[in-house]
C-alpha positions as CSV (number, residue, x, y, z in Angstrom):
1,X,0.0,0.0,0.0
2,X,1.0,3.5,-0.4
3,X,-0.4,7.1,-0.6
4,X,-3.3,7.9,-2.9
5,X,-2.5,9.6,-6.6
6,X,-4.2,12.8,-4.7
7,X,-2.0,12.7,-1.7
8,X,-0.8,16.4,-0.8
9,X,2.2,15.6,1.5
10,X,6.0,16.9,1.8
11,X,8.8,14.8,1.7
12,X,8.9,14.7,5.9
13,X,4.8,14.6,6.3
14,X,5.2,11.3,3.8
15,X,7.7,9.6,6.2
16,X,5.9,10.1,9.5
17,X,3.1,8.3,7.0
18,X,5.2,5.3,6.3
19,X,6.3,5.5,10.1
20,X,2.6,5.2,11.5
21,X,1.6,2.6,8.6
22,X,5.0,0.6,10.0
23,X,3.4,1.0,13.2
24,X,0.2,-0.8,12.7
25,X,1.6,-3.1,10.9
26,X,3.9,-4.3,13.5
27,X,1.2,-4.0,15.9
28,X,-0.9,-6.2,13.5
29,X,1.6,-9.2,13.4
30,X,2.6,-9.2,17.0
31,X,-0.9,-9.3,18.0
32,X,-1.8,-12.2,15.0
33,X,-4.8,-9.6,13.3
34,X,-6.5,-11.3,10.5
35,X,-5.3,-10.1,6.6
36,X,-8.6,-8.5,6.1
37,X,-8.3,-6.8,9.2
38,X,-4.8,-5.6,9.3
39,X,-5.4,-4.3,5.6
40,X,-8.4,-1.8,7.2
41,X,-5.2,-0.5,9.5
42,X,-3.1,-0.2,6.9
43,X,-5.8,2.0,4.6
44,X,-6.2,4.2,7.7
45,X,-2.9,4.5,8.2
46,X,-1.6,5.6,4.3
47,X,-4.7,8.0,4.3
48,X,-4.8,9.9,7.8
49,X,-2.5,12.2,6.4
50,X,-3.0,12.5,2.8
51,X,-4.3,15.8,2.6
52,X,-2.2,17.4,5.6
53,X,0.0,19.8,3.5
54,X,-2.8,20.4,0.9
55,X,-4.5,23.8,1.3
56,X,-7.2,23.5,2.5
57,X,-8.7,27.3,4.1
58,X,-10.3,27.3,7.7
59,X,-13.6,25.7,7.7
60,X,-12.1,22.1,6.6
61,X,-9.7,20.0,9.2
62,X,-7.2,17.6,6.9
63,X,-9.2,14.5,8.6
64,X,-12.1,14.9,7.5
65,X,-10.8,16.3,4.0
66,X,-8.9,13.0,3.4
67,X,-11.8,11.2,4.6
68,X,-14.2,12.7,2.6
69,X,-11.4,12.3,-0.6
70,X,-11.5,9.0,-0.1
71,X,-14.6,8.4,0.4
72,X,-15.1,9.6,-3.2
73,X,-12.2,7.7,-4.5
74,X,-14.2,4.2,-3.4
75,X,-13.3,3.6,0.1
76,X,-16.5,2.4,1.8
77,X,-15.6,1.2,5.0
78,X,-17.5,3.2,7.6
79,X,-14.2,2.0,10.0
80,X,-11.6,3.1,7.9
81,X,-13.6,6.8,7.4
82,X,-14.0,7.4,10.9
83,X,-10.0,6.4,11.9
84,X,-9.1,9.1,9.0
85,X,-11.9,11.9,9.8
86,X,-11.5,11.9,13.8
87,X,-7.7,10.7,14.5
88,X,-6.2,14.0,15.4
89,X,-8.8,14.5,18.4
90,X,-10.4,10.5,18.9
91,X,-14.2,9.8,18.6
92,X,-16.0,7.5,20.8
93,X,-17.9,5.5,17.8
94,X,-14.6,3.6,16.6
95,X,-13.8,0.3,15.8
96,X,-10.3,-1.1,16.1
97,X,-8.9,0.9,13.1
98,X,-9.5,4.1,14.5
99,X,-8.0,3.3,17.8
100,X,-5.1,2.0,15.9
101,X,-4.3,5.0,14.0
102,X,-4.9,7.1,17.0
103,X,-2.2,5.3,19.0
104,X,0.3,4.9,16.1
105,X,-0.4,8.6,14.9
106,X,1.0,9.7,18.2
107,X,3.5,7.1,18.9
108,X,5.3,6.6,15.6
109,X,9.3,6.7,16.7
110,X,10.1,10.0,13.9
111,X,7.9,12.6,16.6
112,X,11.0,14.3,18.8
113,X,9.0,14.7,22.3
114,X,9.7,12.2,24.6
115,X,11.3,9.7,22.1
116,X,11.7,7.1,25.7
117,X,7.9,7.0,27.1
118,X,6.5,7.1,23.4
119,X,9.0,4.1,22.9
120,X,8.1,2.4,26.0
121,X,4.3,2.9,25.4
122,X,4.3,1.6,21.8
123,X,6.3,-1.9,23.2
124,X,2.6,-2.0,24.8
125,X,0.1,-1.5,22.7
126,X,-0.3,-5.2,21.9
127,X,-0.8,-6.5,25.2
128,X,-1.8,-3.8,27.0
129,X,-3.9,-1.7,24.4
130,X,-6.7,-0.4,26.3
131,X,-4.1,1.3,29.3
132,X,-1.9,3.0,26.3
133,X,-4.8,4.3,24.7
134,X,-5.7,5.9,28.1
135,X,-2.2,7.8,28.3
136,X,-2.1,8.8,24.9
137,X,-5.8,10.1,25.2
138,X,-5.0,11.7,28.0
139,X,-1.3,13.3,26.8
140,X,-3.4,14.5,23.5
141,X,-6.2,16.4,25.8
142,X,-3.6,17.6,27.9
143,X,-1.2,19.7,25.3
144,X,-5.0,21.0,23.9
145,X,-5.7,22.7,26.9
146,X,-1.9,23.4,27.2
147,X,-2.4,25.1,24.3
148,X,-5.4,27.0,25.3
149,X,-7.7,25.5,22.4
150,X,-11.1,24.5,23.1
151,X,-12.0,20.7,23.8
152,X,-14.4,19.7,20.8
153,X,-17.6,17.7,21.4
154,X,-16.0,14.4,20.0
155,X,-12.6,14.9,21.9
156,X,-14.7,15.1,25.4
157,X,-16.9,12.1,24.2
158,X,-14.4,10.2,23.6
159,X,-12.5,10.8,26.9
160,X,-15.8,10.1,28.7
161,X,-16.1,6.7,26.7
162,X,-12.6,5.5,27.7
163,X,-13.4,6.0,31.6
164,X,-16.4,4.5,31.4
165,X,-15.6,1.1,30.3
């Protein structure tokens, strides 16, 4: 797999891509995910980013841009739509491929903050998925309000969903 023809990515936006699509794809083979199913990761993965350097104005996020992009370039899988549209802020409605790319978005070993805990945490994710997914929800939502941006609707839904199970 690889980008899409209408990818709009530099040269260092397409390796953290191929870092993160590593990522699940290590993840799927130490944790013995079914073809069909690892391929679903590995879709999500290629496209999460495919429209991150493209310009898009103010009204439209590059998640749900790539998402929608895809969506008319054939993808159908409601799964692999919602891990590209929501995986910069999490959404309590996914399936494994959307927690996937959530984790290996944040995680992949090219980001330069705290190269050890991200490390440490992705040795994890395929035994103890649920727990990393907790720390990395919670890291995200932390450097939001760090930043001083608003929590959306889908960020704080999410949250809500991971405490509650």
């Amino acid at each position: 797999m690889s980008l899409p023809p209408w990818a709009e990515v530099s040269p260092e936006r397409r390796g953290h891509i191929e870092r993160v699509a590593a990522l699940v794809g290590d993840w799927a083979a130490a944790m013995g995910v079914a073809a069909g199913e690892r391929d679903r990761w590995m879709r999500a993965a290629w496209l999460h980013d495919a429209l991150r350097d493209a310009p898009l104005g103010d009204l439209m996020a590059h998640g749900p841009a790539a998402a929608e992009r895809a969506a008319r370039d054939g993808e159908r899988d409601r799964g692999v739509l919602d891990a590209v549209r929501y995986h910069t802020i999490g959404y309590a409605g996914w399936d494994e491929v959307g927690v996937m790319v959530y984790l290996a978005d944040f995680l992949e070993p090219g980001r330069d903050f705290d190269p050890d805990g991200r490390r440490i945490l992705a040795a994890r994710v395929p035994s103890e998925r649920q727990a990393v997914l907790r720390e990395v929800a919670r890291r995200r939502i932390e450097w939001v309000l760090r930043s001083g941006w608003p929590l959306v609707p889908e960020t704080v839904a999410f949250w809500n969903a991971l405490n509650s199970r």
